[in-house]
MARROTOR-387239 format. One line per field, with one value per residue: residue number from 0; x, y, z of N, C-alpha, C in turn. Coordinates in steps of 0.1 Angstrom, whole numbers. Each point is the difference from the previous one (the first is absolute). Example, Ala and Ser with C-alpha at 12.3 -4.5 7.8 and 13.67 -1.06 7.14 Angstrom:
2
torvex 0;1
n.c1 132;-4
n.c2 -57;11
n.c3 78;-7
ca.c1 -9;9
ca.c2 12;11
ca.c3 0;0
c.c1 9;-8
c.c2 12;11
c.c3 0;8
This chain:
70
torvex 0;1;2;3;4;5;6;7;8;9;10;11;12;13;14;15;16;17;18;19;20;21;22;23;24;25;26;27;28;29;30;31;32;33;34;35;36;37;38;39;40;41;42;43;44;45;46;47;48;49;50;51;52;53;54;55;56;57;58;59;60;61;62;63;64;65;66;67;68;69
n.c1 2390;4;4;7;4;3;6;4;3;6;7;0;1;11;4;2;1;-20;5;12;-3;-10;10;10;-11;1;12;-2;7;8;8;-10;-4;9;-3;-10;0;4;-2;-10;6;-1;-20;2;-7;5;-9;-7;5;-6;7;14;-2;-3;6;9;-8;-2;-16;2;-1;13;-3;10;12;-1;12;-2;-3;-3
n.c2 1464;4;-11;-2;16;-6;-14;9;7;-9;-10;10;7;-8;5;15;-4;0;13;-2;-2;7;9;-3;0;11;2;-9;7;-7;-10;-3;-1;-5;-8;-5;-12;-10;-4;-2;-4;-4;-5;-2;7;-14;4;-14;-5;0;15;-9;-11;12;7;-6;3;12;-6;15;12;-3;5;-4;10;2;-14;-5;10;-10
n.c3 969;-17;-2;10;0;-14;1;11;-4;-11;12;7;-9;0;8;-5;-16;6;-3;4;2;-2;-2;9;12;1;0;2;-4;8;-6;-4;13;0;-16;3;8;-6;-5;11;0;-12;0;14;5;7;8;0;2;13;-4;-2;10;3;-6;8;15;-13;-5;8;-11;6;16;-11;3;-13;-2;-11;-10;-8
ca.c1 -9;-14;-9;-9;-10;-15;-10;-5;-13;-12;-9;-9;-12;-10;-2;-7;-8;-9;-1;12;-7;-12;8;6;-8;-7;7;2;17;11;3;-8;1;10;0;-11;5;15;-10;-9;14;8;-8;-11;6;-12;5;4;-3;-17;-11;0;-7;-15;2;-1;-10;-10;-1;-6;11;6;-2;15;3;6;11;2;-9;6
ca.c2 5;9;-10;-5;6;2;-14;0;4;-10;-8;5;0;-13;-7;11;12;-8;6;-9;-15;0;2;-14;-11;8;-1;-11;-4;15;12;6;11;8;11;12;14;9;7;11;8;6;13;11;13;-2;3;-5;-11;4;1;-6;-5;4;1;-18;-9;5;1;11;2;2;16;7;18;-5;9;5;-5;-2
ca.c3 10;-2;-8;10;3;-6;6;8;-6;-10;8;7;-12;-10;14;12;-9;-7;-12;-7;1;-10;-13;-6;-8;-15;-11;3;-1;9;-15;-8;7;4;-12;2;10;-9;-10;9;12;-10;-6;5;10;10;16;4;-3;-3;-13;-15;1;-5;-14;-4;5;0;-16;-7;2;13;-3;6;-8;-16;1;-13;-11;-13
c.c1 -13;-10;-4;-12;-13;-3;-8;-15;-8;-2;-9;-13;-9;-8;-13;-9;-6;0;9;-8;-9;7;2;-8;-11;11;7;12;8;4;-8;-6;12;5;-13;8;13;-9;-3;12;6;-4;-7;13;-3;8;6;-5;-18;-3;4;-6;-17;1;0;-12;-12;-3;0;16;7;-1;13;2;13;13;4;-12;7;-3
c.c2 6;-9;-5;3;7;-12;0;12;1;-11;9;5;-12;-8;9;9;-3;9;-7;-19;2;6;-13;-11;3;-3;-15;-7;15;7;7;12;13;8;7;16;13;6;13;10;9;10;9;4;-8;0;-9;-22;-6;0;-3;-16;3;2;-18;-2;7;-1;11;5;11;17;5;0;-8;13;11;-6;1;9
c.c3 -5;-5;13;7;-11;-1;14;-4;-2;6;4;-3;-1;16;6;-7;-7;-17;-7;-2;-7;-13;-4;-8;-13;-9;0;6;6;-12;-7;14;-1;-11;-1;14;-6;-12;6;5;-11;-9;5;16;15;14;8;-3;0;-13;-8;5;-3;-13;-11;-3;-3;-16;-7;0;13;1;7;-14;-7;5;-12;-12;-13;-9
């Protein structure tokens, strides 16, 4: 049931969310989107989905808060 409902999701996104569509097509390939987003999800502190698509889709670097520094 849980898988069903994060394919419904992610249709939705890919159907309803011009931020999700312009990621994607910046990174050319779903995969290579979705390890950026894992990437983004995993080093920095972020609120909500928005701003790791801005974070994707932006050349400068993203203004969300580094969970930890080396």
């Amino acid at each position: 049931m849980l898988m069903m409902l994060a394919f419904l999701v992610d249709q939705t996104q890919q159907l309803c969310c011009p931020q999700f569509a312009a990621a994607w097509k910046k990174c050319i390939s779903q995969r290579a989107l979705w390890e950026r987003v894992r990437e983004i999800f995993h080093q920095f502190e972020v609120t909500s989905m928005q701003a790791i698509y801005e974070a994707v889709l932006s050349t400068r670097k993203p203004p969300l808060k580094v969970l930890w520094d080396s």
